[in-house]
N, CA, C and O of each residue as an XYZ file, in Angstrom:
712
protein
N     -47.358     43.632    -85.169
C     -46.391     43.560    -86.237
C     -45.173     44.392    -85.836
O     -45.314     45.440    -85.206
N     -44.020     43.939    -86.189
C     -42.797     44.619    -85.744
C     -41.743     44.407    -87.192
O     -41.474     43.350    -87.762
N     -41.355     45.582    -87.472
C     -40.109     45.964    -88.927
C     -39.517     46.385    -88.364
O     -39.835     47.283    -87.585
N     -38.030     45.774    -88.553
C     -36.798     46.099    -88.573
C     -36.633     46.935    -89.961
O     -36.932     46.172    -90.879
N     -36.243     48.306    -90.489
C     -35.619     48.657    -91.267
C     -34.327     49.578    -91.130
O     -34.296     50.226    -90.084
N     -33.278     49.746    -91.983
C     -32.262     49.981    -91.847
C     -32.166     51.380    -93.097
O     -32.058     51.414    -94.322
N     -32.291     52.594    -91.822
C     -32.809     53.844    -92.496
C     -31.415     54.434    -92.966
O     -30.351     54.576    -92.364
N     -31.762     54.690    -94.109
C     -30.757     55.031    -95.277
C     -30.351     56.813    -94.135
O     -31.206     57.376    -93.451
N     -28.946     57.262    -94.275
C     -28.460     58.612    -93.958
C     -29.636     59.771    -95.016
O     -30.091     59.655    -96.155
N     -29.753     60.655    -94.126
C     -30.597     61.794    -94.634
C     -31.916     61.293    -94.402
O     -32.554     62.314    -94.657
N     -32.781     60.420    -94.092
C     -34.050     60.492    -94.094
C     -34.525     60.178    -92.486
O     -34.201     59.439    -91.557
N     -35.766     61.520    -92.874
C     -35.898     61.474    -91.517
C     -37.054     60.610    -90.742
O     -38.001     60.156    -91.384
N     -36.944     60.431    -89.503
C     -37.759     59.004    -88.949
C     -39.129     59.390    -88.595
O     -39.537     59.214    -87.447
N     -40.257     60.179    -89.997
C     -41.373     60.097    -89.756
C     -42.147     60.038    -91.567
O     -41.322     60.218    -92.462
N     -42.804     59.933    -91.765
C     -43.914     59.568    -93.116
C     -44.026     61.048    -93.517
O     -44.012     61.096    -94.747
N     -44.119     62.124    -93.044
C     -44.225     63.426    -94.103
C     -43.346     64.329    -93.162
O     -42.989     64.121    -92.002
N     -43.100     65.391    -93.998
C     -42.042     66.443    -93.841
C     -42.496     67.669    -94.691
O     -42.660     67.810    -95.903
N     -42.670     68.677    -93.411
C     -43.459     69.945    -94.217
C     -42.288     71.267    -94.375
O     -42.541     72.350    -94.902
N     -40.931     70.849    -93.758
C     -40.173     71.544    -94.237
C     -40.272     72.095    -96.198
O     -40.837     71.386    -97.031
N     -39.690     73.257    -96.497
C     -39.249     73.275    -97.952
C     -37.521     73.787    -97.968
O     -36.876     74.710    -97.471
N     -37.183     72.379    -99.006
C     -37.802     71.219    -99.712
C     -37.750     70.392    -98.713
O     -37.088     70.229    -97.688
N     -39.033     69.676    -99.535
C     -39.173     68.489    -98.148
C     -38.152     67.271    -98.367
O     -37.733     66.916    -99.468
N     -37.866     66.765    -97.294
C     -36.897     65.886    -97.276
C     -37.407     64.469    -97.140
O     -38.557     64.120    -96.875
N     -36.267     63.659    -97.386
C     -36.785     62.018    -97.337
C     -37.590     61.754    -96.160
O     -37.582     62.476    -95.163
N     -38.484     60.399    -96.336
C     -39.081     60.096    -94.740
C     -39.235     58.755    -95.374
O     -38.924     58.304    -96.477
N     -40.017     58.097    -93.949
C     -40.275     56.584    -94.376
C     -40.951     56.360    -95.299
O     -41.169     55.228    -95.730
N     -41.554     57.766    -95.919
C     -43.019     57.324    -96.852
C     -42.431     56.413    -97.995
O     -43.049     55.508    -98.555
N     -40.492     56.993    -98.374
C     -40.466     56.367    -99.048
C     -40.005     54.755    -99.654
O     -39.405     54.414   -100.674
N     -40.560     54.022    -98.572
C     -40.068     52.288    -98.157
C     -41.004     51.513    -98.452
O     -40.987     50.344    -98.065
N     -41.896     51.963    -99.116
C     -42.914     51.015    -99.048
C     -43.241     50.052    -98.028
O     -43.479     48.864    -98.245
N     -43.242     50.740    -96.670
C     -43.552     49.937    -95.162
C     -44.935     49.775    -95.300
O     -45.674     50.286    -96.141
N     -45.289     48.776    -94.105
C     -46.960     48.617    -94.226
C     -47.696     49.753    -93.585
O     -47.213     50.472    -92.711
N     -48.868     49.859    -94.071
C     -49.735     50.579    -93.520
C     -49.758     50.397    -91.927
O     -49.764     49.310    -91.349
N     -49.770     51.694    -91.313
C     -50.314     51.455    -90.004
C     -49.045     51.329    -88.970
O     -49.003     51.191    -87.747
N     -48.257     51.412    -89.750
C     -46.939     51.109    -88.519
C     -46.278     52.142    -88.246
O     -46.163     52.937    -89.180
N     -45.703     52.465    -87.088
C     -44.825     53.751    -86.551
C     -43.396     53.495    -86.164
O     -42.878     52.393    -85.980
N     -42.801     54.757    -86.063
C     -41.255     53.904    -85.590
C     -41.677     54.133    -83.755
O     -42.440     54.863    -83.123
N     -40.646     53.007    -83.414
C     -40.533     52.542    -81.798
C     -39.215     53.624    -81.774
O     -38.207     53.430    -82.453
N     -39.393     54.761    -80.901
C     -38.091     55.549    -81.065
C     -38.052     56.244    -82.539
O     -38.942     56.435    -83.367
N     -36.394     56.602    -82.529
C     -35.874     57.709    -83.718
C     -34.554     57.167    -83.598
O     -34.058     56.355    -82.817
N     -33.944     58.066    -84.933
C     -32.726     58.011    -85.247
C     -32.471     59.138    -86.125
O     -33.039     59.241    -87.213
N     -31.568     60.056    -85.654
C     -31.442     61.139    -86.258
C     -31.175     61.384    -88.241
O     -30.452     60.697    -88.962
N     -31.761     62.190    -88.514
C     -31.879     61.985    -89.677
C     -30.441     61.894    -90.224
O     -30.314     61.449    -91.365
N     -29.433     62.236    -89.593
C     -27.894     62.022    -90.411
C     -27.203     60.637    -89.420
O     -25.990     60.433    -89.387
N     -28.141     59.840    -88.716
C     -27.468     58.523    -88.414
C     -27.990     57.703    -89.489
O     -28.790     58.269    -90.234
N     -27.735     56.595    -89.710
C     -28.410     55.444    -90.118
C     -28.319     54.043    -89.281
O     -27.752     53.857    -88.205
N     -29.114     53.020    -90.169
C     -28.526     51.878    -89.591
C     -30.488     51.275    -88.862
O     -31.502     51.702    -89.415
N     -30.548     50.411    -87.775
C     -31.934     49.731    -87.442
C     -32.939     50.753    -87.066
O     -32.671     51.753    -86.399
N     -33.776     50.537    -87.396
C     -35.172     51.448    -87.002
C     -36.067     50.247    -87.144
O     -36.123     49.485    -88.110
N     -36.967     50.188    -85.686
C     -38.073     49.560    -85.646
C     -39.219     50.755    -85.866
O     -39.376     51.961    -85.675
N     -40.001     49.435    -86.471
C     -41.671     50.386    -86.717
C     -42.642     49.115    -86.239
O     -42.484     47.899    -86.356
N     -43.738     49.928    -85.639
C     -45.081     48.474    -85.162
C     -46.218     49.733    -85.367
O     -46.197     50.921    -85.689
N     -47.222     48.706    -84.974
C     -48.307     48.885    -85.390
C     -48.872     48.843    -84.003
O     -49.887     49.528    -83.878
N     -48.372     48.058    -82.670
C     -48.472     47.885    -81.151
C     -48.106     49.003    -80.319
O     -46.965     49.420    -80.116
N     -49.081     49.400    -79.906
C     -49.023     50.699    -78.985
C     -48.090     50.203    -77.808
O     -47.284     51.036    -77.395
N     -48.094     48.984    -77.227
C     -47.899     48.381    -76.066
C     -46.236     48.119    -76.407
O     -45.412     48.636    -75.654
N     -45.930     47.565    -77.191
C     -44.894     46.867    -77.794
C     -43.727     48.260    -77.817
O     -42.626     48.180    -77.272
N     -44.167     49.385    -78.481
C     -43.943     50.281    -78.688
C     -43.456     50.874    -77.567
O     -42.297     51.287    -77.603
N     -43.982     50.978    -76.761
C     -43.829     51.082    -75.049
C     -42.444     50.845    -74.393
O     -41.540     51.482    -73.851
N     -42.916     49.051    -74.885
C     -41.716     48.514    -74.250
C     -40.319     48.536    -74.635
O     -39.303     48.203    -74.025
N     -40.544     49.081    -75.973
C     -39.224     49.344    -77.224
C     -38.549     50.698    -76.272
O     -37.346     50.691    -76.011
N     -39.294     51.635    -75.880
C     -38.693     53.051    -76.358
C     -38.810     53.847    -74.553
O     -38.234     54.892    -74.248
N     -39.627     53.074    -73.668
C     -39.932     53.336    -72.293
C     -38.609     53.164    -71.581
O     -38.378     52.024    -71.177
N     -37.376     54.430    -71.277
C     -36.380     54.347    -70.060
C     -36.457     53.632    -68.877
O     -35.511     53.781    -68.104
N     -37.195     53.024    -68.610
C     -37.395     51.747    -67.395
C     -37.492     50.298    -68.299
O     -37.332     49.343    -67.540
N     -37.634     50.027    -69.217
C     -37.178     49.266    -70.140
C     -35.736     48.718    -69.991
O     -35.280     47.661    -69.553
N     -35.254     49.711    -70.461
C     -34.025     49.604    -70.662
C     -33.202     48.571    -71.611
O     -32.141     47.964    -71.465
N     -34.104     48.640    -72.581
C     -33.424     48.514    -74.226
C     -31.802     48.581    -74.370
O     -31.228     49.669    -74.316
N     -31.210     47.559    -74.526
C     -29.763     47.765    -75.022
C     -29.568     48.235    -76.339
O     -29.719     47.478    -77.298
N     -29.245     49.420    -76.469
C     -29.246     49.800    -78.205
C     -27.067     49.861    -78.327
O     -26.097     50.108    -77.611
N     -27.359     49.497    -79.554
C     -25.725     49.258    -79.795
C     -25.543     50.070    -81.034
O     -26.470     49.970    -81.838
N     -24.602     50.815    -81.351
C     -23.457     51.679    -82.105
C     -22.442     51.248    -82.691
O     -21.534     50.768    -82.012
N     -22.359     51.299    -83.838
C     -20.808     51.694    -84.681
C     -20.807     53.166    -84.670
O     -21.677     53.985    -84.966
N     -19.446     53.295    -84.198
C     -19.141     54.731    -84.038
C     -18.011     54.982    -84.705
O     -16.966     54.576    -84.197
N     -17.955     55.804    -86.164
C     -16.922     56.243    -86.573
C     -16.279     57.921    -86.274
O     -16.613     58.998    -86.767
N     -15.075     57.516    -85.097
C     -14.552     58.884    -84.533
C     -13.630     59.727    -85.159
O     -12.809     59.318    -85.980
N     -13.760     61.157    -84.715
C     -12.365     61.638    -85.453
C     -11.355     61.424    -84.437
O     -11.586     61.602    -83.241
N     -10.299     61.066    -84.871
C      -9.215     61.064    -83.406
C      -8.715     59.407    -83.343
O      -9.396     58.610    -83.988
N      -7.582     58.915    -82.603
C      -7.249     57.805    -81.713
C      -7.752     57.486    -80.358
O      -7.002     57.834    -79.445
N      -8.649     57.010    -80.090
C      -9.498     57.054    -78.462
C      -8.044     56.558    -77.583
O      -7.193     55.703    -77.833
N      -8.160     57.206    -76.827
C      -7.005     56.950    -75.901
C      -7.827     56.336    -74.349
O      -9.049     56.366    -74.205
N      -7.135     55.957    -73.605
C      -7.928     54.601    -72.120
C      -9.016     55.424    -71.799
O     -10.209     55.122    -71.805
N      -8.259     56.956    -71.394
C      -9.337     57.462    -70.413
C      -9.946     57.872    -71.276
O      -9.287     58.390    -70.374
N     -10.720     58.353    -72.369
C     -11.586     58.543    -72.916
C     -12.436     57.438    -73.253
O     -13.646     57.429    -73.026
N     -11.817     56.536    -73.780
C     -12.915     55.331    -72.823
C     -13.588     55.262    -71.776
O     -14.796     55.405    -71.590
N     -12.441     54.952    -70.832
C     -12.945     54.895    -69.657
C     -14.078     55.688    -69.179
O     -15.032     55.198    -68.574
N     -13.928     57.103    -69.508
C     -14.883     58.170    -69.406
C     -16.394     57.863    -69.922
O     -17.417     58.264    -69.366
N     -16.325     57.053    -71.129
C     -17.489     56.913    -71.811
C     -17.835     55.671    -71.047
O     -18.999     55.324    -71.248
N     -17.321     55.082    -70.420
C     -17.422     53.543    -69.839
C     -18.191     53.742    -68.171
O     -18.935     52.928    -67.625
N     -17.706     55.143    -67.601
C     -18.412     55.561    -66.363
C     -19.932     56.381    -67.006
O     -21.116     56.379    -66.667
N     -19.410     56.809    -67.716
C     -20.572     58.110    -68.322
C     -20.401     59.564    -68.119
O     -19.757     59.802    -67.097
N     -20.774     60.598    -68.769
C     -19.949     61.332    -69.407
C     -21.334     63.038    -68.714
O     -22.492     62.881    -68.326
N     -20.807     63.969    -68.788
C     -21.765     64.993    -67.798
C     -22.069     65.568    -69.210
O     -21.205     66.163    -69.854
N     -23.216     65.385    -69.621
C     -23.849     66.967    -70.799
C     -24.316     67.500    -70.213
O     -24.354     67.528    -68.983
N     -25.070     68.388    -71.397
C     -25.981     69.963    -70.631
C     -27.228     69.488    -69.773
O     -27.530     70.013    -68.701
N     -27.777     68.654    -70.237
C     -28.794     67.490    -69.624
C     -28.504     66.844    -68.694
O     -29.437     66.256    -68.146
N     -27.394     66.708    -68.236
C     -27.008     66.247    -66.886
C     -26.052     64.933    -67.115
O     -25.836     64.759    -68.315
N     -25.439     63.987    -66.278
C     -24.697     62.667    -66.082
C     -25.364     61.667    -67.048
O     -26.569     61.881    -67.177
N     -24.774     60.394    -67.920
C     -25.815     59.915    -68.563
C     -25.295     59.041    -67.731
O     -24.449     59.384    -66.905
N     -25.817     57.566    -67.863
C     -25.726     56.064    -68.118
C     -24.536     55.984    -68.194
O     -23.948     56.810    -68.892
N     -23.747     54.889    -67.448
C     -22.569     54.195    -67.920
C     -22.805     53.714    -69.376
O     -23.990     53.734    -69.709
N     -21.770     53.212    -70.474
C     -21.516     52.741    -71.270
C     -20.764     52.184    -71.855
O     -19.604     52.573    -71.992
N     -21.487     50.553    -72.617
C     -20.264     49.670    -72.772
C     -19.375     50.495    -74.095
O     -20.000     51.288    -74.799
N     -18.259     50.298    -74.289
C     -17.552     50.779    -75.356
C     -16.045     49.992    -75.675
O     -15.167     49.782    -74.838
N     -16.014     49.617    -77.150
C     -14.606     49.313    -77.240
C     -14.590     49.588    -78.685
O     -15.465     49.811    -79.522
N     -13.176     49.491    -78.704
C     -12.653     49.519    -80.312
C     -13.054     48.745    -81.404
O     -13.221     47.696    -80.782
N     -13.237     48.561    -82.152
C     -13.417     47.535    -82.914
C     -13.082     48.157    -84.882
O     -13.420     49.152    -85.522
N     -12.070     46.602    -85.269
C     -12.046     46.885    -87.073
C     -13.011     47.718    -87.381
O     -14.092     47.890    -86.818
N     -12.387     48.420    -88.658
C     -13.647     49.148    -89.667
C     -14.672     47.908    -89.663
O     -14.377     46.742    -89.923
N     -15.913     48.395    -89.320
C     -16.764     47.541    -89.989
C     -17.513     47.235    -91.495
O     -17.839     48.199    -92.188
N     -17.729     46.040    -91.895
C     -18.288     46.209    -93.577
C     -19.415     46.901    -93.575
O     -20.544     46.412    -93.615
N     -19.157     47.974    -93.532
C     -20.963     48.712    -94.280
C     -20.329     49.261    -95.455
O     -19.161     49.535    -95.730
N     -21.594     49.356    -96.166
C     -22.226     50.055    -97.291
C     -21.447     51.845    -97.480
O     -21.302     52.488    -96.440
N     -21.145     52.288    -98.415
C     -20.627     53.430    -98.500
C     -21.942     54.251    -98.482
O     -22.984     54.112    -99.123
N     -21.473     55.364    -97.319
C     -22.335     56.502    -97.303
C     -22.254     57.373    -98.298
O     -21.145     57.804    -98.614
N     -23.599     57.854    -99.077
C     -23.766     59.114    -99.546
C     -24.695     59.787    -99.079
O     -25.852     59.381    -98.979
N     -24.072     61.488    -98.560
C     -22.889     61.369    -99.055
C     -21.554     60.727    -98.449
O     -21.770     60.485    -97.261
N     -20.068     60.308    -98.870
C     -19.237     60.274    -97.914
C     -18.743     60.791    -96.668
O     -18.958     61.883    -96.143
N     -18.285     60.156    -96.417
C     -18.005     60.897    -94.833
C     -16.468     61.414    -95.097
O     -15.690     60.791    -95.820
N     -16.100     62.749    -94.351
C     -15.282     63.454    -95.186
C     -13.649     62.911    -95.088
O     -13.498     62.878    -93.866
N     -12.395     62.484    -95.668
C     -11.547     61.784    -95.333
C     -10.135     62.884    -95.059
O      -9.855     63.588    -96.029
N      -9.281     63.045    -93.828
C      -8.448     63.872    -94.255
C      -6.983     63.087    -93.377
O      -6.665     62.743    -92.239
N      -6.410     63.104    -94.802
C      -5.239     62.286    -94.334
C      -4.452     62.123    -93.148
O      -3.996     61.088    -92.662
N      -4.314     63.996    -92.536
C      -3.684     64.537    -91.763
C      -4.426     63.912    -89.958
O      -3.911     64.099    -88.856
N      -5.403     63.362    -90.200
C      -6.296     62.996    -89.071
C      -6.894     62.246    -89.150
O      -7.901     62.120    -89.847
N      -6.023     60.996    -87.874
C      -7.134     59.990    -87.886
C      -7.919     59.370    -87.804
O      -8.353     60.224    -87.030
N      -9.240     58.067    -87.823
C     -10.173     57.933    -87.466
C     -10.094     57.257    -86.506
O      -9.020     57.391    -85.920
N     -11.126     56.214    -85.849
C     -11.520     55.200    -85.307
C     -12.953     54.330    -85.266
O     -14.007     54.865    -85.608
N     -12.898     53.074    -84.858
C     -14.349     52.962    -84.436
C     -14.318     52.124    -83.406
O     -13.485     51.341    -82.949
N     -16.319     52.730    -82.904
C     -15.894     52.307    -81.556
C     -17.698     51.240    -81.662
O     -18.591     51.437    -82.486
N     -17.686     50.290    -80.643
C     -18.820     49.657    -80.700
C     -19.380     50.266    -79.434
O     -18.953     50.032    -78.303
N     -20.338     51.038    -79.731
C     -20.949     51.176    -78.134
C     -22.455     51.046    -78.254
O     -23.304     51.160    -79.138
N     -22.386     50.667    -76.572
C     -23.668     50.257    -76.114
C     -25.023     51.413    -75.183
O     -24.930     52.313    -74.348
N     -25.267     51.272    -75.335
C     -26.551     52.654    -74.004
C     -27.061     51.895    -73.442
O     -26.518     50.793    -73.522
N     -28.409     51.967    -72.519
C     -29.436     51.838    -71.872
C     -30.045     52.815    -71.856
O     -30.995     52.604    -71.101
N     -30.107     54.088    -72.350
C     -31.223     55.213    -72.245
C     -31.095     55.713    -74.013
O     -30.491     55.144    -74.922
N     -31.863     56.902    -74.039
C     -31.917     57.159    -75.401
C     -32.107     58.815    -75.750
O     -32.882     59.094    -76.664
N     -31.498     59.775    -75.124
C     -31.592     60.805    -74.931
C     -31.294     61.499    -76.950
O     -30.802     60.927    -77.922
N     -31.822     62.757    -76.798
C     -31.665     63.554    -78.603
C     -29.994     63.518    -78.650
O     -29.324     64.066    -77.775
N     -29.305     62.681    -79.977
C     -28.826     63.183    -79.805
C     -27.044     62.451    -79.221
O     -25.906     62.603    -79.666
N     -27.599     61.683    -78.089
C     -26.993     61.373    -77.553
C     -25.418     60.361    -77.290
O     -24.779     60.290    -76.240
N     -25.094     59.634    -78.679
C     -23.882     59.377    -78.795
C     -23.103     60.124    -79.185
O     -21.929     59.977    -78.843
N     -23.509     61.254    -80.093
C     -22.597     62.145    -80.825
C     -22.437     63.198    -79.296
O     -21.397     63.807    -79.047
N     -23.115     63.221    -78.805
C     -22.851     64.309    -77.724
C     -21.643     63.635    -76.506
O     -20.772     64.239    -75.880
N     -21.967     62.346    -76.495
C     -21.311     61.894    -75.640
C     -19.956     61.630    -76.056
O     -19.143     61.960    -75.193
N     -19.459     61.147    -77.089
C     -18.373     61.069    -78.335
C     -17.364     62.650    -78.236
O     -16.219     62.855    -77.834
N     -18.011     63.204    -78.584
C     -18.026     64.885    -78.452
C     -17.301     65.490    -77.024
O     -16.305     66.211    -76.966
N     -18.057     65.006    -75.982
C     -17.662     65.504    -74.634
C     -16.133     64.969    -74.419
O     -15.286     65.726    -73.945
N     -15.802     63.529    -74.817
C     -14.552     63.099    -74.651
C     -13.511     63.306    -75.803
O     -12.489     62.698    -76.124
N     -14.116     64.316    -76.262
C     -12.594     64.507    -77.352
C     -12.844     63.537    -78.905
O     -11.978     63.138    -79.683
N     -13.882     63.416    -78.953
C     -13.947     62.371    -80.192
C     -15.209     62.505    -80.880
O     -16.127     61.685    -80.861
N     -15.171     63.759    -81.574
C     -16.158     64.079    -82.710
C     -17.021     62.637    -83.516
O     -16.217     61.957    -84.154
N     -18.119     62.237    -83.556
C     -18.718     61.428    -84.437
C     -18.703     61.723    -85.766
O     -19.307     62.744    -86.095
N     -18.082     60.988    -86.735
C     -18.001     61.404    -88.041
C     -19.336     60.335    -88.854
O     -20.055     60.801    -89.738
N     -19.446     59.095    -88.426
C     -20.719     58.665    -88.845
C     -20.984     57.862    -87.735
O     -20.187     57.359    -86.944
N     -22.250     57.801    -87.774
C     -23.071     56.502    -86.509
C     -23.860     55.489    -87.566
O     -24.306     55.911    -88.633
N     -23.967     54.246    -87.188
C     -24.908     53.612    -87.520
C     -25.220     52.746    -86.163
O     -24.320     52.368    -85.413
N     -26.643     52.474    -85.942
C     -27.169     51.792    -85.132
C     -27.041     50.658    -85.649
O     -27.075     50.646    -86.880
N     -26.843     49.251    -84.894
C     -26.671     47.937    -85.318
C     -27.739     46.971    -84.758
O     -28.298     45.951    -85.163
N     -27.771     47.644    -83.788
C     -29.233     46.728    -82.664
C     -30.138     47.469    -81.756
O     -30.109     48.630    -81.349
N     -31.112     46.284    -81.510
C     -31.784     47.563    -80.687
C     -32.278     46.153    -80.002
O     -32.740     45.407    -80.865
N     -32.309     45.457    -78.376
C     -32.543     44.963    -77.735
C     -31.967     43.209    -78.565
O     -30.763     43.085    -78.786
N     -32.757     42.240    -78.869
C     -32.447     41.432    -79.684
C     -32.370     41.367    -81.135
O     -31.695     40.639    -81.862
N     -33.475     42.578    -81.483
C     -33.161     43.027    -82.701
C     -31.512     43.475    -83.631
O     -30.771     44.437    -83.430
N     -31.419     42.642    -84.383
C     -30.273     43.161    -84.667
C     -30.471     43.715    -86.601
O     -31.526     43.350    -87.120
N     -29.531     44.487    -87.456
C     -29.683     45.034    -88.489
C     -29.216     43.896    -89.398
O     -29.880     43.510    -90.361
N     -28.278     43.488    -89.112
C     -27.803     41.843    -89.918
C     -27.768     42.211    -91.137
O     -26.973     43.115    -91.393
N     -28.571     41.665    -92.230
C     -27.827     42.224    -93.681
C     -28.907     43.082    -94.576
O     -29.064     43.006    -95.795
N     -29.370     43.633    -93.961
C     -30.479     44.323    -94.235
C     -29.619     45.770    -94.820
O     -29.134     46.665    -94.126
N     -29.624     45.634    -96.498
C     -29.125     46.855    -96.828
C     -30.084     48.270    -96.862
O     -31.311     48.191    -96.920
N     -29.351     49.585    -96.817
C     -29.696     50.636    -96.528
C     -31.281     51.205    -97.359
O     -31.367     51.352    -98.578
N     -32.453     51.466    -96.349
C     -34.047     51.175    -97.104
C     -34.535     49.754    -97.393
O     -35.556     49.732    -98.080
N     -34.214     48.973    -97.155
C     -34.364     47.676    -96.858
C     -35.140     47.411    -95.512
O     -34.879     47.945    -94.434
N     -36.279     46.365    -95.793
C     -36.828     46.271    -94.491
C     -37.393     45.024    -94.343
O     -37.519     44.344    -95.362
N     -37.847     44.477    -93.029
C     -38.214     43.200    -92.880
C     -39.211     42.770    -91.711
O     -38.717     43.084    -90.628
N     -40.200     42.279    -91.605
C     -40.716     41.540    -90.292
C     -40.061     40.730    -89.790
O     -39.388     39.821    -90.275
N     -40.347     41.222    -88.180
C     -39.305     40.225    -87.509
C     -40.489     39.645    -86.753
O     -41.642     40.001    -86.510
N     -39.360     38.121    -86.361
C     -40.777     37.404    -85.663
C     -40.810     37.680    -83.848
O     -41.744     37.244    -83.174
């Protein structure tokens, strides 16, 4: 069995949370019994999260020799200028070392759903968004990479994850895919 759900901002990508206070998790989606997420998504991204019940499947979702195309809406602070592209387009040096090239371009605001909470608006500075792509899946890792080139992540949502895509699946919303 394989669910696509599209994890609401603030909740985090496991069934209990022993922090106090405890915070959102999948417990509360009414997902099926027995299923796990393939991967994560940081509890302040949103957007696709797979869950299975296939150890194997699971594998093949989230295993770096895989090499899963996962795709991004990236809302930046700033105007991306070539070479900061470009930069993100060769790949970019963190504390962790050189990542992956990555696809990246501009793209319209996209139609999503308003975050709560909002994402913060200040006239004086402007945004962008960017569609990007990975092949690896490091903690963390678009906002860091965003970050390194001058372009703070103000929200992420994941849109896809290999053929999987989020499509109109609103926020805690979930679905079997075939």
């Amino acid at each position: 069995m394989l669910i696509a759900l599209n994890k609401p901002y603030g909740v985090l990508c496991q069934f209990t949370d022993r922090s106090t206070p405890p915070r959102r998790t999948l417990a509360a989606f009414g997902l099926p019994a027995g299923v796990y997420p393939a991967g994560r998504l940081d509890f302040d991204s949103e957007g696709l999260l797979l869950l299975t019940d296939d150890g194997a499947l699971a594998h093949r979702l989230t295993d770096p020799r895989h090499k899963q195309p996962k795709t991004y809406w990236v809302q930046v602070e700033g105007t991306p200028r070539a070479e900061q592209l470009a930069a993100l387009r060769h790949g970019v040096v963190l504390g962790d070392g050189p990542t992956r090239p990555a696809q990246v371009r501009t793209i319209a605001p996209p139609p999503l759903w308003p975050r709560d909470p909002p994402v913060r608006f200040r006239k004086t500075v402007p945004d962008a968004w960017l569609e990007l792509t990975l092949r690896e899946g490091r903690n963390r890792q678009v906002r860091r990479m965003t970050a390194a080139v001058g372009l703070p992540t103000l929200r992420l949502v994941r849109v896809a994850i290999g053929p999987w895509r989020l499509a109109d699946l609103a926020p805690g919303q979930w679905r079997a895919c075939a």
